[in-house]
C-alpha positions as CSV (number, residue, x, y, z in Angstrom):
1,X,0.0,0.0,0.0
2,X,1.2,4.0,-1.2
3,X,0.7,6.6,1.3
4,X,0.5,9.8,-1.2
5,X,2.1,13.2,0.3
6,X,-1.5,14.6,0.0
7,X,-4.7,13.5,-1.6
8,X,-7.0,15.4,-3.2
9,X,-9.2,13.3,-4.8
10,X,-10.6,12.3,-1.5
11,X,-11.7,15.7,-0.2
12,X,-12.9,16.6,-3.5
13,X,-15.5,13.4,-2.9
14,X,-16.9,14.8,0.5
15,X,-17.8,18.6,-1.4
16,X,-18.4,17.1,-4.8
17,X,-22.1,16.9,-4.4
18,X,-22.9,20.0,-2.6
19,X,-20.3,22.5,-5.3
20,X,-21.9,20.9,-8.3
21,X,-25.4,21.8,-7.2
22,X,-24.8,25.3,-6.6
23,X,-22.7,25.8,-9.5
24,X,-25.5,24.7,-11.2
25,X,-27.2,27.7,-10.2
26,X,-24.7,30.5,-11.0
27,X,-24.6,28.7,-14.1
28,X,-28.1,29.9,-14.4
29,X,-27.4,33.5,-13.7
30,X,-24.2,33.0,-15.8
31,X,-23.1,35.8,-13.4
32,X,-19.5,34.7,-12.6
33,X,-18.0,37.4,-11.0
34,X,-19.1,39.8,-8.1
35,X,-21.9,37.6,-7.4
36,X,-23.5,36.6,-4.3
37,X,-21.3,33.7,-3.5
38,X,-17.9,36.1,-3.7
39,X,-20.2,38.6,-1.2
40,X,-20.7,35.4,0.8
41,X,-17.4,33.9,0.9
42,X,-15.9,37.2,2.2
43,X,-18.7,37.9,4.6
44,X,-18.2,34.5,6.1
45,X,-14.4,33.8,6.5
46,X,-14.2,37.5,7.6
47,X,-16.3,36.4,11.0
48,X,-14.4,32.9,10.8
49,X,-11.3,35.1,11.5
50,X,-12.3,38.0,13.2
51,X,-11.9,40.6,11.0
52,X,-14.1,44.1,9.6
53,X,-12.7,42.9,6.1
54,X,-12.4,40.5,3.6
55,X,-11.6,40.8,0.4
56,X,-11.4,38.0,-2.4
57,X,-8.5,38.0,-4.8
58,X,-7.1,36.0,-7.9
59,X,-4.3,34.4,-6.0
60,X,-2.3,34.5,-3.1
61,X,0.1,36.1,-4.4
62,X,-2.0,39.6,-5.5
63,X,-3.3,39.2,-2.3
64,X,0.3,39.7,-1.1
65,X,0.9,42.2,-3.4
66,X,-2.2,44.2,-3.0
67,X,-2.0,44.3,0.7
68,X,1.7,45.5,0.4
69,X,0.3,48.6,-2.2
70,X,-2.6,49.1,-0.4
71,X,-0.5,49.9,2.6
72,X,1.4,52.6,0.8
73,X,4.2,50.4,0.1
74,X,6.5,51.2,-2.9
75,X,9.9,52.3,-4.7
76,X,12.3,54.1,-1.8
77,X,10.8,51.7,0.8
78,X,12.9,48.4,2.4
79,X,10.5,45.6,3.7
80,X,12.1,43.0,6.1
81,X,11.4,39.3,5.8
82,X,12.7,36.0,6.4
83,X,15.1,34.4,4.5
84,X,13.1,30.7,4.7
85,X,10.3,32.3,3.3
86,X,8.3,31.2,-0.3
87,X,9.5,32.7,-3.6
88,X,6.0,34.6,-4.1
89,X,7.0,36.9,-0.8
90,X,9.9,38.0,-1.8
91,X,8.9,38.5,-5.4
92,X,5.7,40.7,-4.7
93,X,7.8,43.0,-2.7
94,X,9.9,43.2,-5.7
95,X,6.9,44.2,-8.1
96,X,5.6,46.7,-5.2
97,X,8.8,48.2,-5.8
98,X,10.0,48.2,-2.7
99,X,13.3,46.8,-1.8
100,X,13.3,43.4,0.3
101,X,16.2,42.9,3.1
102,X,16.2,39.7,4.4
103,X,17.0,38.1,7.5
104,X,17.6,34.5,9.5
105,X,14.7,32.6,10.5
106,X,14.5,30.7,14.4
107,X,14.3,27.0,14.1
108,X,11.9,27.6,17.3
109,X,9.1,28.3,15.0
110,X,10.3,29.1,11.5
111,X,9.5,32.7,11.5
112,X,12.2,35.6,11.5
113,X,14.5,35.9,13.9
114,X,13.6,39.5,16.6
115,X,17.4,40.2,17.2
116,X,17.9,40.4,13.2
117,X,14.8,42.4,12.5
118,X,15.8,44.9,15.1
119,X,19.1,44.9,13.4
120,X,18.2,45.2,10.0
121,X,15.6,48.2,10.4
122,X,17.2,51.4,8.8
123,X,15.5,55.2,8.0
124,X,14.3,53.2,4.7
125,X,12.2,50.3,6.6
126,X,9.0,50.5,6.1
127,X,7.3,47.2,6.9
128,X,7.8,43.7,8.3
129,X,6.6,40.3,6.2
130,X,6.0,37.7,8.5
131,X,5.1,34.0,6.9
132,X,3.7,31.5,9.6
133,X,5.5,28.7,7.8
134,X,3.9,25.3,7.4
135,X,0.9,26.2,9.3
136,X,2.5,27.7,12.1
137,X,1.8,30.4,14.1
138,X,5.3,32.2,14.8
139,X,6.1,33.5,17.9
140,X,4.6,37.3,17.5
141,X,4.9,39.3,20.8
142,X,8.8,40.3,20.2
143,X,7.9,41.1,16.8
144,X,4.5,43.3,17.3
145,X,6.5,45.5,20.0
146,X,9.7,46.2,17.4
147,X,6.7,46.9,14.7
148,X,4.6,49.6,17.3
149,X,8.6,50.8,18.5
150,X,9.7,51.3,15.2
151,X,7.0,52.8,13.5
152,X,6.8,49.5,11.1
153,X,3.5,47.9,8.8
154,X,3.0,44.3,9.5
155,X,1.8,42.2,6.8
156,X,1.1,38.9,7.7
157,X,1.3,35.6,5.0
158,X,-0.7,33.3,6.2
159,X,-1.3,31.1,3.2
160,X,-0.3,28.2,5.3
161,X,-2.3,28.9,8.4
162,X,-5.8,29.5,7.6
163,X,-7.0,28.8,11.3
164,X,-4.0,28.9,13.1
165,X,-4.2,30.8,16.4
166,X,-1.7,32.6,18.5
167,X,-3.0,34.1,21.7
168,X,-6.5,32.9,21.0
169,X,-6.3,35.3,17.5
170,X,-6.7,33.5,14.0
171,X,-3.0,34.5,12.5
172,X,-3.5,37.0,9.6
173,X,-5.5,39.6,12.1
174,X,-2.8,40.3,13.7
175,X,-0.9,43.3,11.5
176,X,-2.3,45.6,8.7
177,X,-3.3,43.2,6.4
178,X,-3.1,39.5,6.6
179,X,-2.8,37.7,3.2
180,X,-4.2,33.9,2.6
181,X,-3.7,31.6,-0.9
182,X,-6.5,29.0,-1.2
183,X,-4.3,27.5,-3.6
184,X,-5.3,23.5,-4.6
185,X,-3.3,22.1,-1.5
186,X,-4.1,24.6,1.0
187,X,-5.9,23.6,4.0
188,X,-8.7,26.4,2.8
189,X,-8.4,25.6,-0.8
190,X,-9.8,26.2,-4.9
191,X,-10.0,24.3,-7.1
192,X,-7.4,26.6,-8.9
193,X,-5.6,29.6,-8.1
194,X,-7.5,31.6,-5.4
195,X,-6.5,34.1,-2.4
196,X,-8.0,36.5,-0.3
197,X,-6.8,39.9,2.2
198,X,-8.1,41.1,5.2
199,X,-7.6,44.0,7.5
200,X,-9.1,46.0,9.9
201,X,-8.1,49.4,8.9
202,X,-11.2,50.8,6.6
203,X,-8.2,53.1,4.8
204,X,-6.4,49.8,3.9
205,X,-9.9,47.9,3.1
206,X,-11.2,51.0,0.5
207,X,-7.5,50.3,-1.6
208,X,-7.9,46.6,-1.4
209,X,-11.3,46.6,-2.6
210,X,-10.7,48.5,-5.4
211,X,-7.1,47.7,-6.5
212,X,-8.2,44.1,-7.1
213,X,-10.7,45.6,-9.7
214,X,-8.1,48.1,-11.7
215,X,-9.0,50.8,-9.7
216,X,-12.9,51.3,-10.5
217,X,-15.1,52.7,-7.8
218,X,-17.9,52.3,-10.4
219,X,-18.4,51.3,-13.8
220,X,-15.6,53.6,-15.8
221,X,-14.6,55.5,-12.8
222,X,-11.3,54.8,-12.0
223,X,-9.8,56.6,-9.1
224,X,-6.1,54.9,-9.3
225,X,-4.4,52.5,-11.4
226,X,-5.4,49.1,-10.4
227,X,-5.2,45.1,-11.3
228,X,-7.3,42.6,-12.5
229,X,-7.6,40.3,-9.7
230,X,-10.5,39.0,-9.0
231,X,-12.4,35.9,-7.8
232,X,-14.4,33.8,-9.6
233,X,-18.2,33.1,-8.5
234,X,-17.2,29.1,-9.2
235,X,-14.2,29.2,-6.8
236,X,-16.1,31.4,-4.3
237,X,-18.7,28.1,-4.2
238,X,-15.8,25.7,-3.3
239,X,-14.3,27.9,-0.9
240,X,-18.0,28.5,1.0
241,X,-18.1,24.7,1.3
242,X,-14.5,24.3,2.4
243,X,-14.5,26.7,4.9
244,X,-17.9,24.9,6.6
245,X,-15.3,22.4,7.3
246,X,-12.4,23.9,8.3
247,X,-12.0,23.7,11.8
248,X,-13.4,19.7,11.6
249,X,-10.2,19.3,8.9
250,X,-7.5,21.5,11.1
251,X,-8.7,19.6,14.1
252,X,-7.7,16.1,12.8
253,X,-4.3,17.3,11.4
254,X,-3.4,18.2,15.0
255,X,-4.8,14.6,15.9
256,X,-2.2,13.1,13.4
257,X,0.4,15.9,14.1
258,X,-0.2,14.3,17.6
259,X,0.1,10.8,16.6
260,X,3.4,11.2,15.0
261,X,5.0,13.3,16.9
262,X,4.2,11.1,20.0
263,X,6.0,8.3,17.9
264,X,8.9,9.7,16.9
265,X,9.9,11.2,20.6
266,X,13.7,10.0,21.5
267,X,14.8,9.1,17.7
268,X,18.1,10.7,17.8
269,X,19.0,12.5,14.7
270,X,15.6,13.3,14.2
271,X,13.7,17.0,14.7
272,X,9.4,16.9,14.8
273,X,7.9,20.3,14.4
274,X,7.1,22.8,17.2
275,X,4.4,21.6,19.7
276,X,1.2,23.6,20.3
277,X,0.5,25.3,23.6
278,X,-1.7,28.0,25.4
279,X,-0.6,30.5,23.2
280,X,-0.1,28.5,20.2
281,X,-2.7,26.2,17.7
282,X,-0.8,25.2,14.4
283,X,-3.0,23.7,11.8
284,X,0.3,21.8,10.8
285,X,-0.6,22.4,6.2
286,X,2.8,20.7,6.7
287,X,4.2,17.9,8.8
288,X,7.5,19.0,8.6
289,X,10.2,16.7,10.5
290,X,14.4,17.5,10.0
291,X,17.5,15.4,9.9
292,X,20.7,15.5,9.0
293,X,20.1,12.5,6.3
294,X,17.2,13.9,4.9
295,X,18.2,13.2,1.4
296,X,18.6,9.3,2.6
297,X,15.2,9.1,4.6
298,X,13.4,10.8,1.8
299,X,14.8,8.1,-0.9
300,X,13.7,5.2,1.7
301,X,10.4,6.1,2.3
302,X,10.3,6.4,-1.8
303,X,11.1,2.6,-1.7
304,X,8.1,2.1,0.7
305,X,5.6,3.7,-1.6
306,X,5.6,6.8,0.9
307,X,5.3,10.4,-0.2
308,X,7.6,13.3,0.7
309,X,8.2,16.8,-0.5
310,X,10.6,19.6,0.3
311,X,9.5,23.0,1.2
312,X,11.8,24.6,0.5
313,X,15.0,23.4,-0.9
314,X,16.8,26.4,-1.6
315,X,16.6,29.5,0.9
316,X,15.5,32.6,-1.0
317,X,19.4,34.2,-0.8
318,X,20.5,31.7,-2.7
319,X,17.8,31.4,-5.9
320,X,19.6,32.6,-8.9
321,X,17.0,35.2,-9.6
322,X,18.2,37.1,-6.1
323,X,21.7,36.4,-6.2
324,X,22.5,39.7,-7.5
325,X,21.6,41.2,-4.1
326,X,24.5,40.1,-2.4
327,X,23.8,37.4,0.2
328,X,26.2,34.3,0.2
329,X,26.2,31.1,1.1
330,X,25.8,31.3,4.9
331,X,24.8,34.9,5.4
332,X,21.5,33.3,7.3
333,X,22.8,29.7,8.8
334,X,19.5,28.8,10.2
335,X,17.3,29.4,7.0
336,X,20.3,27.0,5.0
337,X,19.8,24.7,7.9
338,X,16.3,24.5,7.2
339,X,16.7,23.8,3.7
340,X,19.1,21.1,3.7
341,X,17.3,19.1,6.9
342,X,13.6,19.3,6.0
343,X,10.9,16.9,4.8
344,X,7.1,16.7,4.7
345,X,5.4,13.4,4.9
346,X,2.1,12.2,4.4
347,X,-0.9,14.6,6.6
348,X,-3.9,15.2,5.6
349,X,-7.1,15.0,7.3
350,X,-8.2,12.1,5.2
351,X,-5.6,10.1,6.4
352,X,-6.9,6.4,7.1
353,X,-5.0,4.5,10.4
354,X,-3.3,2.4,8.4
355,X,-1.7,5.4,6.4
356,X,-0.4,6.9,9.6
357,X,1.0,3.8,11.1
358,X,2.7,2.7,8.2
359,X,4.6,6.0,7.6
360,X,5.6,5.6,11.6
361,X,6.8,2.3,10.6
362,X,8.9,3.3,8.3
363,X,10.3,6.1,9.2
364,X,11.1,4.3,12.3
365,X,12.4,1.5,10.3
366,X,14.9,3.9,8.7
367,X,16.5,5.3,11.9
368,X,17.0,1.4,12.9
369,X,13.7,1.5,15.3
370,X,15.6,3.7,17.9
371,X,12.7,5.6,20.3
């Protein structure tokens, strides 16, 4: 028996019914955009998170973007963020026009490191970018007081933690704008590409709302240059249905988050992710364990039939696109660290038993059964 990294096909199943019927219906307005599922969709994970406004968007990625512009973000401003971070952070900082300076992550919870931020923030700094890696929450307090000290913008990525809490808030409330992909394997996901923003500050919502839509307040009245980045009416339906089920879905990836981390305790050479506590609820998008032989482990579980993936393999310091800003190999040791020791196997909330013991078999197998 295969254990896949993830498996879509079997959450599809369990909406399949329930998306096709109300399809059906927009389908009979053949209104597909700005209908009353997108007004839905926002209304509703808007109160799911706790939050005046939500806004759909195209992808995660404009909603990163947008949020960063609709902050007043833009060509003579720096923007600090984490060198572990996704490709898409760095690069919408890049198209804002901004200038991004990056710095170490903490293996403690994969966010950026305080000591480096408070280092790194010049005249030029304008905002931090904080990415609550693998679902997540990162350790926020140290970070919130630099931002209110130092006059700095917080924009929160939360693509990976759509439900993840830290200090009983859902993360992505907790700066100016919080930014979410419901990408195909998020744990609040499309069918397709699909994001959304959301902020408390009506300033910030008025420049969301209408940069998404190239500016229009109305029809042919545009008050600033905008995009086109909107969602879709069809992926609005799937995201309405998903998000019903949400917390039911994050609540058994903790349970198998528990499971293995439970039976991996005292392998040597091996690292399971951070542990929730009062403060902290991770909706673990990513079981993420690390080892020195990652490379090895991720070959043998291959032979067993088991799925793995790497997220991400190369820091963003050291991608050829960004090469040219002048951070070598080992300018952020714990972000290379990262890179080299880490491995997602199989979670996902359709996970049968058997799946989840026979990845703990192996894995255990591999390390010679050492707990």
């Amino acid at each position: 028996m295969s254990v896949p990294l993830l498996d879509l096909k079997r959450e599809w199943e369990e909406v399949a019914q329930e998306v096709k019927e109300e399809w059906e219906r927009v389908f009979a307005t053949m209104r597909l955009f700005n209908g009353e599922n997108l007004l839905a969709f926002e209304k509703e994970v808007a109160e799911y998170l706790g939050v005046q406004f939500a806004y759909g968007t195209a992808s995660g990625s404009d909603a990163l973007l947008l949020g960063l512009i609709a902050c007043g973000i833009g060509p003579g401003d720096q923007v600090i963020l984490h060198a572990n971070a996704f490709a898409a952070d760095v690069e919408t900082i890049k198209w804002a026009g901004a200038r991004p300076v990056l710095v170490d992550a903490r293996e403690s919870d994969f966010g950026p490191d305080p000591d480096q931020v408070e280092k790194a923030v010049t005249p030029q700094t304008k905002a931090l970018m904080v990415v609550h890696m693998y679902g997540h929450p990162v350790d926020m307090d140290p970070l919130l007081e630099i931002c209110r000290r130092r006059n700095l913008i917080l924009i929160e990525d939360a693509s990976h933690a759509h439900g993840a809490e830290y200090m009983s808030k859902k993360v992505g409330t907790l700066g100016q704008v919080g930014c979410f992909s419901c990408g195909v394997v998020k744990n609040l996901n499309a069918l397709g590409d699909a994001g959304f923003a959301v902020t408390n500050d009506p300033d910030v919502a008025h420049r969301l709302n209408y940069l998404r839509n190239h500016g229009q307040v109305k029809k042919n009245d545009h008050q600033f240059y905008g995009f086109n980045s909107r969602l879709d009416e069809l992926q609005a339906v799937i995201l309405r249905a998903r998000l019903k089920r949400l917390e039911e879905k994050n609540e058994r990836r903790r349970e198998i988050a528990w499971i293995y981390s439970r039976a991996f305790q005292g392998i040597e050479g091996l690292t399971t992710p951070p542990q929730d506590g009062p403060e902290k609820k991770s909706v673990y998008h990513r079981y993420i364990i690390r080892t020195p032989l990652r490379d090895q482990l991720m070959a043998y579980l291959k032979e067993k039939g088991i799925g793995t993936g790497i997220y991400y393999p190369v820091p963003l310091h050291l991608q050829k696109a960004w090469q040219r800003e002048g951070y070598p190999s080992g300018s952020f040791p714990v972000s290379e660290k990262l890179a080299r020791e880490s491995l997602a196997i199989p979670l996902f909330p359709e996970m049968e038993d058997e799946e989840i013991e026979r990845v703990i078999r192996a894995v255990k197998e591999f390390f010679g059964g050492r707990a």
